[in-house]
N, C-alpha and C positions, 0 to 999 in steps of 0.2 A: 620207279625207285630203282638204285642202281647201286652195287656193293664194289668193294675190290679189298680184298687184303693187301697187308703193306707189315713189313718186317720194321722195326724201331733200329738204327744203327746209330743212333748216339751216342753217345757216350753216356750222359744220364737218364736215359727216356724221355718221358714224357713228365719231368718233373721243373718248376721254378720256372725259367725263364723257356723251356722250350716249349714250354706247355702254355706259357703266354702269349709266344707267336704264334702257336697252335690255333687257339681259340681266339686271337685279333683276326687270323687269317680266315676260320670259319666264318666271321659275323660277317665279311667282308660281300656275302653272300647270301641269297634270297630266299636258300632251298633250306629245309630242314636238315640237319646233318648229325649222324651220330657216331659214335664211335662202339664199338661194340666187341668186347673181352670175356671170353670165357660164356656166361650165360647173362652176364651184364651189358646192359645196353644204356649209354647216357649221351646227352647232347655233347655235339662235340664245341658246342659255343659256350658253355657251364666251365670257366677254369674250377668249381668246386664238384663239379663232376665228370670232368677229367682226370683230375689231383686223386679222386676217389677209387678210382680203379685199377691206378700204381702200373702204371707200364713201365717197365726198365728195358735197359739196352737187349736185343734181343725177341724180344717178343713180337706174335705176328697179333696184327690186330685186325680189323674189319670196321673200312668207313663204308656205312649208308647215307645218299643222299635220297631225297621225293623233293621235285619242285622245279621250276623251270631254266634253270642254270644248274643240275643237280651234277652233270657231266662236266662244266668247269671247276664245281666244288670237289668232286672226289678227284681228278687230275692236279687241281692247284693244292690239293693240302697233300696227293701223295708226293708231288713234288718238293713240297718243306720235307717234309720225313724224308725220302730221300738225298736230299741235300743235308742230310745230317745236321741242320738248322744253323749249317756255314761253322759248327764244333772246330 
């Protein structure tokens, strides 16, 4: 298993349409993957449990992956967030 924080610089967070490329991008992938805020921990493939733990612009989050592409998944999805999801 493999963590890394990632800071949200969107403009809306993780809300609607960013949080849908979010989670098309996690499924995209074989490893478990979560996202993890505050003392909350939800799959980062769940858009209703993404949507549920309200990231806005700014905030640091913490993706985990476990599984055997788990280093593609935590690189490719910190890559969306950083790309500001092309905002």
């Amino acid at each position: 298993m493999i963590q890394r924080e990632v800071t949200i610089t969107n403009s809306t967070g993780l809300h609607a349409r960013p949080a849908t490329f979010f989670i098309q991008k996690a499924n995209t992938y074989r490893s478990s993957v979560w996202v993890v805020k505050d003392d909350r921990r939800v799959s980062a493939k769940s858009l209703l449990g993404v949507l549920s733990i309200g990231i806005a612009k700014g905030m640091t989050i913490t993706l985990a992956a476990d599984g055997e592409d788990e280093n593609e998944a935590i690189n490719g999805l910190v890559e969306l967030i950083e790309s500001g999801f092309n905002d």
